[in-house]
DSSP file (Angstrom, degrees, kcal/mol; ACC not computed):
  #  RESIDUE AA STRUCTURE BP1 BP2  ACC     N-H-->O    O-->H-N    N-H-->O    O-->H-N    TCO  KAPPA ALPHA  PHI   PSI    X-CA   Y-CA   Z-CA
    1    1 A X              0   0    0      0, 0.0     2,-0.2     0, 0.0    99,-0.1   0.000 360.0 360.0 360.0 159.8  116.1  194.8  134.4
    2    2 A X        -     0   0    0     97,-0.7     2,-0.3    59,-0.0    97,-0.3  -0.606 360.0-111.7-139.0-154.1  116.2  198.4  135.4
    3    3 A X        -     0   0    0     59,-1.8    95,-0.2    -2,-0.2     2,-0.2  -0.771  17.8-157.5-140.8 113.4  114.4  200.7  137.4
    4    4 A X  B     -A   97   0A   0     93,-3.0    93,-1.9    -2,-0.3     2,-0.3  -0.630   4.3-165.1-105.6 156.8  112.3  203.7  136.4
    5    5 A X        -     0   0    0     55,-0.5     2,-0.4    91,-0.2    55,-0.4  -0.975  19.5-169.5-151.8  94.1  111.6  206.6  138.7
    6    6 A X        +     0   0    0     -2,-0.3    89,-4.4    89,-0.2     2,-0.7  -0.839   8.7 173.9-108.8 104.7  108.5  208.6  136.9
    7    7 A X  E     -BC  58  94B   0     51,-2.6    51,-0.9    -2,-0.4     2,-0.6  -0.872  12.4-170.0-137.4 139.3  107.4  212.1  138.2
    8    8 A X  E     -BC  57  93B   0     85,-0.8    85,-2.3    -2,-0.7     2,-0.4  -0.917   9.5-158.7-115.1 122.6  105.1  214.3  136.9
    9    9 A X  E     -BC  56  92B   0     47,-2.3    46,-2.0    -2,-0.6    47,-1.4  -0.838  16.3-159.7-135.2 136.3  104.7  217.9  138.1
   10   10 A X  E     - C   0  91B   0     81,-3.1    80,-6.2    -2,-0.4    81,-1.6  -0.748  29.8-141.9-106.7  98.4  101.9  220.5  137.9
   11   11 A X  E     - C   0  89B   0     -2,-1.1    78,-0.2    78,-0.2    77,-0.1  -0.077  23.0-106.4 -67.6 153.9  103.7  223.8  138.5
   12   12 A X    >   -     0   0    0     76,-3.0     3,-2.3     1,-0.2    -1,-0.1  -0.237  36.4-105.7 -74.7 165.3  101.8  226.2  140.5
   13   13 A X  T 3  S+     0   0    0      1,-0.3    -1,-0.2     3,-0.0    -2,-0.1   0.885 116.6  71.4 -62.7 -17.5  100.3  229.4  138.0
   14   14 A X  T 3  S+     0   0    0      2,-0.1     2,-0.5    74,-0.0    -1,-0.3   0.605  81.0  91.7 -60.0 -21.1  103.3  231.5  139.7
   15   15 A X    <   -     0   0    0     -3,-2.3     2,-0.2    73,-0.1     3,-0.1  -0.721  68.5-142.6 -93.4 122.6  105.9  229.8  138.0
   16   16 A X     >  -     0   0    0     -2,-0.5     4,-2.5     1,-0.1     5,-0.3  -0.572  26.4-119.4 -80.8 165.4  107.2  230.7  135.2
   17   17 A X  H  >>S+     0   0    0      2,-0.3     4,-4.8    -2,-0.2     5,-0.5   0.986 121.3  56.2 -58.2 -48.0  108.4  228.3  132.1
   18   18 A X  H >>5S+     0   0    0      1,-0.3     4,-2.6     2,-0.2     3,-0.5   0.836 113.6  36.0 -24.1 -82.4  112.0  230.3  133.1
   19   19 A X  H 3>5S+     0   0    0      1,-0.2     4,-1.4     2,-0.2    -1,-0.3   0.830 112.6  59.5 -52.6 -41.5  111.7  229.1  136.6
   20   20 A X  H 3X5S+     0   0    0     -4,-2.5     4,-2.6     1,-0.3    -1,-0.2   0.917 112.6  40.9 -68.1 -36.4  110.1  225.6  135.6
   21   21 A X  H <X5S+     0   0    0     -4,-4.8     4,-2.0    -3,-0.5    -1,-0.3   0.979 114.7  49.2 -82.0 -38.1  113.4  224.8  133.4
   22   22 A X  H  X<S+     0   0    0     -4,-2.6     4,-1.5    -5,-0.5    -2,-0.2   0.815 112.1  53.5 -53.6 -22.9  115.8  226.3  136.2
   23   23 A X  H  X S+     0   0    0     -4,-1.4     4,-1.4    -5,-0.3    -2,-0.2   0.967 113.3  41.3 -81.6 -58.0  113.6  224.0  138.4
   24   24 A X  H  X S+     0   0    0     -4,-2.6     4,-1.0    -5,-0.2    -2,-0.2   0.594 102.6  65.9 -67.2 -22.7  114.4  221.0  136.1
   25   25 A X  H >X S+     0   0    0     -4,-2.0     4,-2.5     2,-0.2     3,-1.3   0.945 104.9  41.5 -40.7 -74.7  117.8  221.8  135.7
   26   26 A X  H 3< S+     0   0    0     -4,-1.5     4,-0.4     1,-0.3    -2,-0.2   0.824 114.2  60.6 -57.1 -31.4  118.8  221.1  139.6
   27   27 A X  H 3< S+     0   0    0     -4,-1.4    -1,-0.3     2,-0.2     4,-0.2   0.803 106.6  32.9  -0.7 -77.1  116.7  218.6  139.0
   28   28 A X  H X< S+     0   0    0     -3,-1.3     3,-1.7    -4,-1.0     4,-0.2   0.859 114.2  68.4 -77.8 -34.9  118.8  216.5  135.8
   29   29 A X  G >X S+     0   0    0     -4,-2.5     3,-3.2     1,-0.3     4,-1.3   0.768  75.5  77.1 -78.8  -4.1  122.0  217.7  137.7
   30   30 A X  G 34 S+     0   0    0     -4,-0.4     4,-0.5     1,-0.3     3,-0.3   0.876  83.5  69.9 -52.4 -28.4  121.5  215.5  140.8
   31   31 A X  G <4 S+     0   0    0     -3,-1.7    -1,-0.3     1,-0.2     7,-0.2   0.588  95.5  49.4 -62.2 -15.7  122.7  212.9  138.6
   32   32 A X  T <4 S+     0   0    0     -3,-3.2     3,-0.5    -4,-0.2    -1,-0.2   0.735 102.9  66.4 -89.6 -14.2  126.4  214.5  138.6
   33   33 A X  S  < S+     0   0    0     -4,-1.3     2,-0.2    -3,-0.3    -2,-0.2   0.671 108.5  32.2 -79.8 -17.3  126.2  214.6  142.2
   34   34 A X  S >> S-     0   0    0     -4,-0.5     3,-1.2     4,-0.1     4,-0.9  -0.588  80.9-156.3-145.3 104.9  126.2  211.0  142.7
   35   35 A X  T 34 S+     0   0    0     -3,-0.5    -3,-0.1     1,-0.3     4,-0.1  -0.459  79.9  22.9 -61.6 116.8  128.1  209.2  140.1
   36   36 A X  T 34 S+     0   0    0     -2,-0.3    -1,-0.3     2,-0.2    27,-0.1   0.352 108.9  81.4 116.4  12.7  127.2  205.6  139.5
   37   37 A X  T <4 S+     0   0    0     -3,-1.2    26,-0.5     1,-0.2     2,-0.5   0.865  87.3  39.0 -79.8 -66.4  123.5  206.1  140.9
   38   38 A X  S  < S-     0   0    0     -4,-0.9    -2,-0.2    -7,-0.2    -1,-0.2  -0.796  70.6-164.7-112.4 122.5  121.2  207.5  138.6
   39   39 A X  S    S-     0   0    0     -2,-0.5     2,-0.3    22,-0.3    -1,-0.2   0.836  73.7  -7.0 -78.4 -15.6  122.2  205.7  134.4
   40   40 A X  B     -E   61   0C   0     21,-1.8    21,-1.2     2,-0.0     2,-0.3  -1.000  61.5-162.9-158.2 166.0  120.2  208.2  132.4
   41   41 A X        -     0   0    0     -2,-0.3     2,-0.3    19,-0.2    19,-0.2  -0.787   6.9-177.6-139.0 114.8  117.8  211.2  132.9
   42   42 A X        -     0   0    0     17,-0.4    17,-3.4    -2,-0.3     2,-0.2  -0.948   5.4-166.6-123.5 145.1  115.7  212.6  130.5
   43   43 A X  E     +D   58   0B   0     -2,-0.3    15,-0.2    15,-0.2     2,-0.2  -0.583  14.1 160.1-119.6 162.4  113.4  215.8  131.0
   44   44 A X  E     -D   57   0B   0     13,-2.1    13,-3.0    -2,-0.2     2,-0.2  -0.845  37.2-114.2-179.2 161.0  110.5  217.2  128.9
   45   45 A X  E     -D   56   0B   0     11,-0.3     2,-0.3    -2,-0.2    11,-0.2  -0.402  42.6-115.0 -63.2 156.5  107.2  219.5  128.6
   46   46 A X        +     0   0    0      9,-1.4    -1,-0.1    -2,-0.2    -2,-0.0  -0.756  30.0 177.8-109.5 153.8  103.9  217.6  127.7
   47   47 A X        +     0   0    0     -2,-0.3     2,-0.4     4,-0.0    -1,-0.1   0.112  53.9 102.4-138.7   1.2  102.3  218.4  124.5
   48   48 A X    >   -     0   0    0      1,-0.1     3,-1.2     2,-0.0    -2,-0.1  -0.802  65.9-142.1-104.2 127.2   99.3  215.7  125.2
   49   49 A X  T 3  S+     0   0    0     -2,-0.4     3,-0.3     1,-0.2    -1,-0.1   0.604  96.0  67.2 -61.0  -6.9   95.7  217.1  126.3
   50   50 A X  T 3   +     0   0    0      1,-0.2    -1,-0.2     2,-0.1     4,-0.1   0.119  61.1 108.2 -87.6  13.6   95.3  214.3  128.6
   51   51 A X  S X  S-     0   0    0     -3,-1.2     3,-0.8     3,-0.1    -1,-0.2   0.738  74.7-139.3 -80.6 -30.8   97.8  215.3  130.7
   52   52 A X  T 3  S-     0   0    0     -3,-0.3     2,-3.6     1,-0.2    -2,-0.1   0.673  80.3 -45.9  66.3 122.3   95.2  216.5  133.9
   53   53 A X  T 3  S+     0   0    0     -4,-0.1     2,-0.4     2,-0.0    -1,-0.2  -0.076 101.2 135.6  47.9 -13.7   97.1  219.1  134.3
   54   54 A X    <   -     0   0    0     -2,-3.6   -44,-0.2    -3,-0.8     3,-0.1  -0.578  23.0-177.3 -75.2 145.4  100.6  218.3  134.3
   55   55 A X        +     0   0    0    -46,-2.0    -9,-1.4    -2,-0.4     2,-0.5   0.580  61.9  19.6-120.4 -27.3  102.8  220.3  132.5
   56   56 A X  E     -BD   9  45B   0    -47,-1.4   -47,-2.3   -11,-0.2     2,-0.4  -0.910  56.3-173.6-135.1 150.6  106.2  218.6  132.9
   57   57 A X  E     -BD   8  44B   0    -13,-3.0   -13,-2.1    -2,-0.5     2,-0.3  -0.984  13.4-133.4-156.8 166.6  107.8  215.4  133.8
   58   58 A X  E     -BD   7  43B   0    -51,-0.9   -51,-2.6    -2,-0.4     2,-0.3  -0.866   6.2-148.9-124.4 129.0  111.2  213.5  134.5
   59   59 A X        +     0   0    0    -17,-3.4   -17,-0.4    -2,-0.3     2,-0.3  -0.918  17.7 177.2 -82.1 112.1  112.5  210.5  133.5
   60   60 A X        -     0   0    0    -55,-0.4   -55,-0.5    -2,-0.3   -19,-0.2  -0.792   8.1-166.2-131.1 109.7  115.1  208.4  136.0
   61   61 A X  B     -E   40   0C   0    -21,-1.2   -21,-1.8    -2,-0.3   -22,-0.3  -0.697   8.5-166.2 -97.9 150.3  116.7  204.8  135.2
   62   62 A X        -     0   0    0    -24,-0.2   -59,-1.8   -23,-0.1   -24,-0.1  -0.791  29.3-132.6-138.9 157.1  118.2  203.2  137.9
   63   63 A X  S    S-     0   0    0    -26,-0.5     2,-0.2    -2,-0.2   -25,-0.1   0.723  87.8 -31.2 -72.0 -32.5  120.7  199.9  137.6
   64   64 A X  S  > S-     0   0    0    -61,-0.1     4,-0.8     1,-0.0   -61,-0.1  -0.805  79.7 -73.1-159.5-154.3  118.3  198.1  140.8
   65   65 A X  H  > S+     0   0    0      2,-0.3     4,-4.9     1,-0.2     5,-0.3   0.741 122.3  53.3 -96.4 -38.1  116.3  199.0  143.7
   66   66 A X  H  > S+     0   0    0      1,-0.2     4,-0.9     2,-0.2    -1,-0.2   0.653 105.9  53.9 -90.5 -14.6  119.1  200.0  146.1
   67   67 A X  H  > S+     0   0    0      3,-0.1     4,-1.0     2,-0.1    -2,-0.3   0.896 112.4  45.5 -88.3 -24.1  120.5  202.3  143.7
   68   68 A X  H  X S+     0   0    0     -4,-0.8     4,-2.3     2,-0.2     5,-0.2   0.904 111.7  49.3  -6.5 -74.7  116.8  203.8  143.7
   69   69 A X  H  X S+     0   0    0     -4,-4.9     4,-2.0     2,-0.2    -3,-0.2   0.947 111.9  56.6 -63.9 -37.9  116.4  203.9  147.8
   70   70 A X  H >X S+     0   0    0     -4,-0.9     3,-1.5    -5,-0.3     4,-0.8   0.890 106.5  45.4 -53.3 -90.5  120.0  205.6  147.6
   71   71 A X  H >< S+     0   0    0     -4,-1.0     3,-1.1     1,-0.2     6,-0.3   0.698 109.9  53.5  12.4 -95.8  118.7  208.3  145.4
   72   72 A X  H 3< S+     0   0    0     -4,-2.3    -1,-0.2     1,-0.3    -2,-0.2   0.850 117.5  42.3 -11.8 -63.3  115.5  209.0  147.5
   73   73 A X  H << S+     0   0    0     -4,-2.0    -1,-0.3    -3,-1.5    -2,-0.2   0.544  79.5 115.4 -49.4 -47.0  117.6  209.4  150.2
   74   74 A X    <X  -     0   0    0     -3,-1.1     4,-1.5    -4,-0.8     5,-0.1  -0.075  63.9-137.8 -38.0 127.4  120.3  211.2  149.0
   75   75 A X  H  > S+     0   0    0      2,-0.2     4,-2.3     1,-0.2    -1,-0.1   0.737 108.3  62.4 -77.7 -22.6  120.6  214.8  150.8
   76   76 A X  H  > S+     0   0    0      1,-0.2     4,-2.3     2,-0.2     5,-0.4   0.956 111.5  32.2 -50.0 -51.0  121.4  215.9  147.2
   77   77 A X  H  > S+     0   0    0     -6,-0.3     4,-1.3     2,-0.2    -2,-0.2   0.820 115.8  54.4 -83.8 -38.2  118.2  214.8  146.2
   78   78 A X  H  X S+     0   0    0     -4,-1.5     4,-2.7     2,-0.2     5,-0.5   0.918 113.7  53.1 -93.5 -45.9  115.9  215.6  149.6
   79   79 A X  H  X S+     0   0    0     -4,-2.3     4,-1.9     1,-0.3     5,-0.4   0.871 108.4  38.2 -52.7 -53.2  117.4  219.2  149.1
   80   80 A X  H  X>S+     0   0    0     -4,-2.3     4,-2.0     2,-0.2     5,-1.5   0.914 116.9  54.2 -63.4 -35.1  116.7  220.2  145.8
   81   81 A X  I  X>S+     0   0    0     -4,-1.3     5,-2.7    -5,-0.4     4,-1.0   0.992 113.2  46.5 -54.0 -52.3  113.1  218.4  146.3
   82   82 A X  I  <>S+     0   0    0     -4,-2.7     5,-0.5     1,-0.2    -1,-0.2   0.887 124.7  31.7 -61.6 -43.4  112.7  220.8  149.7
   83   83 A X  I  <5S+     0   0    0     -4,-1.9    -1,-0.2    -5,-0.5    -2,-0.2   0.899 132.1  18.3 -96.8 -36.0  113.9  224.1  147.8
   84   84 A X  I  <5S+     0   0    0     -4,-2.0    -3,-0.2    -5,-0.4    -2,-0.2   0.770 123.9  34.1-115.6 -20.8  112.8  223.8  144.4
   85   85 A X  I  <<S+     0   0    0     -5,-1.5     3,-0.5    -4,-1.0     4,-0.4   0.899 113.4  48.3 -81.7 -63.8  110.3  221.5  143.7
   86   86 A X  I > <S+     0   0    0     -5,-2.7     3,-2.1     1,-0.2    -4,-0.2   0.771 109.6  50.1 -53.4 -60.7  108.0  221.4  146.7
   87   87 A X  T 3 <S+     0   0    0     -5,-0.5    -1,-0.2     1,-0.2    -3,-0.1   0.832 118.9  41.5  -7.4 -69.2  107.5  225.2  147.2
   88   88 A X  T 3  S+     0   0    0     -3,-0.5   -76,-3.0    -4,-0.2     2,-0.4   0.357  95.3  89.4 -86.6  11.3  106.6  225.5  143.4
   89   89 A X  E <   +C   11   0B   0     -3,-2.1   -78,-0.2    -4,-0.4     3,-0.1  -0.758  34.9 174.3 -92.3 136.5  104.4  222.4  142.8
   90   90 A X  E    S+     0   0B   0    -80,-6.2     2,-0.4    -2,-0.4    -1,-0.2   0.713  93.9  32.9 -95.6 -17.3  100.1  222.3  143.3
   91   91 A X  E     +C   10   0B   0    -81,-1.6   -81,-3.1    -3,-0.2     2,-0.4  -0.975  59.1 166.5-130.9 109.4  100.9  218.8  141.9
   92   92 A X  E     -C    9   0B   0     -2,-0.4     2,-0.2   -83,-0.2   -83,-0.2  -0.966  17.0-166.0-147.5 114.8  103.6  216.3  142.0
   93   93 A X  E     -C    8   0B   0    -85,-2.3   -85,-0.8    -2,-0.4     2,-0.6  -0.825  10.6-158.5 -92.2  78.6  102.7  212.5  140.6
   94   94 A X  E     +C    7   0B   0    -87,-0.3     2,-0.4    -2,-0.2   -87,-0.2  -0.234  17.1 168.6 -27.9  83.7  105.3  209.8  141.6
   95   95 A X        +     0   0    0    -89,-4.4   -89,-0.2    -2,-0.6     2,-0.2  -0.207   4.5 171.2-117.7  77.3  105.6  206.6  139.6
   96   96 A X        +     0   0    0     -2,-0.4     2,-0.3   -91,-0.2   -91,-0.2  -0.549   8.4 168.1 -84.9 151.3  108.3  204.0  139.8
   97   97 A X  B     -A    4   0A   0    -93,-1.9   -93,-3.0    -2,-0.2     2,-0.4  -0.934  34.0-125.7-141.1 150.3  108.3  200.6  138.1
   98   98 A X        -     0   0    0     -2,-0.3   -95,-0.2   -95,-0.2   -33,-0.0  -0.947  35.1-126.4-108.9 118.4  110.7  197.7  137.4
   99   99 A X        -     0   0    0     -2,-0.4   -97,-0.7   -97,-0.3     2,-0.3  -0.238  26.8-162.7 -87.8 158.7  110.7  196.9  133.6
  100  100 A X        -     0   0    0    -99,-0.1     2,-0.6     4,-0.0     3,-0.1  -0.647  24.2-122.0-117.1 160.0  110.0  193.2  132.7
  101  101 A X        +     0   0    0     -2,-0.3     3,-0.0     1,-0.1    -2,-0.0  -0.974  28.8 173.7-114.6 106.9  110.7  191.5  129.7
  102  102 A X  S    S+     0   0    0     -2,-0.6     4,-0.1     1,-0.2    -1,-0.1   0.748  82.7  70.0 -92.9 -25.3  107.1  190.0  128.4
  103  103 A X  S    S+     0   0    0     -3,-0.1     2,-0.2     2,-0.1    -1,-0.2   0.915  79.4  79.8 -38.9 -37.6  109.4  189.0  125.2
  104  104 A X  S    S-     0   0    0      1,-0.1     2,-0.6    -3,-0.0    -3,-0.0  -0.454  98.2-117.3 -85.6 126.9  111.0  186.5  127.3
  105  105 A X        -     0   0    0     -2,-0.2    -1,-0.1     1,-0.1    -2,-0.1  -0.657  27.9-132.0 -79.5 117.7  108.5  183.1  127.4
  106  106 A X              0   0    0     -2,-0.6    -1,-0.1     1,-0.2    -4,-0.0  -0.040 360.0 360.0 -83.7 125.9  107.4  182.5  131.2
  107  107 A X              0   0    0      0, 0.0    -1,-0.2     0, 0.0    -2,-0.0   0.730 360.0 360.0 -91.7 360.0  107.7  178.7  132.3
């Protein structure tokens, strides 16, 4: 099992794509800033019309839940959120889950 950390962000009309990848950059690099926390990140632009308005999103796998709450937590993480996301969001959607296996047959 793993733990995914889903966020979807609707940059404000001020931002440019420049700044939105410099945004996403500090962003993917939190993961060198605490080694053995976050196992993978992947970033992207949306290309779907259903999006309501989001234009970009983040990917985060986590090993459990306490490497997760660390994360959150993390002054790495509360900082860039404080300087570079919040300022430049009207939108920010939050999802985390914990993946299940429905292959596996339930007794």
């Amino acid at each position: 099992m793993a733990f995914i950390h889903i966020i979807l962000l609707k940059f404000k009309e001020s931002v440019t794509e420049q700044d939105a990848q410099e945004i996403l950059r500090n962003l993917a690099n939190i993961k060198n800033t605490l080694p053995g926390v976050i196992e993978s990140v992947q970033l992207g632009v949306n290309f779907n019309h259903r999006s309501k308005g989001f234009t970009h999103g983040f990917t985060m796998v986590f090993k459990d839940r306490s490497a997760l709450d660390t994360y959150i937590k993390a002054p790495e993480h509360v900082n860039v959120a404080k300087q570079y996301v919040h300022p430049n969001m009207e939108d920010i959607l939050a999802f985390d889950y914990e993946t299940a296996d429905f292959s596996a047959p339930t007794l």
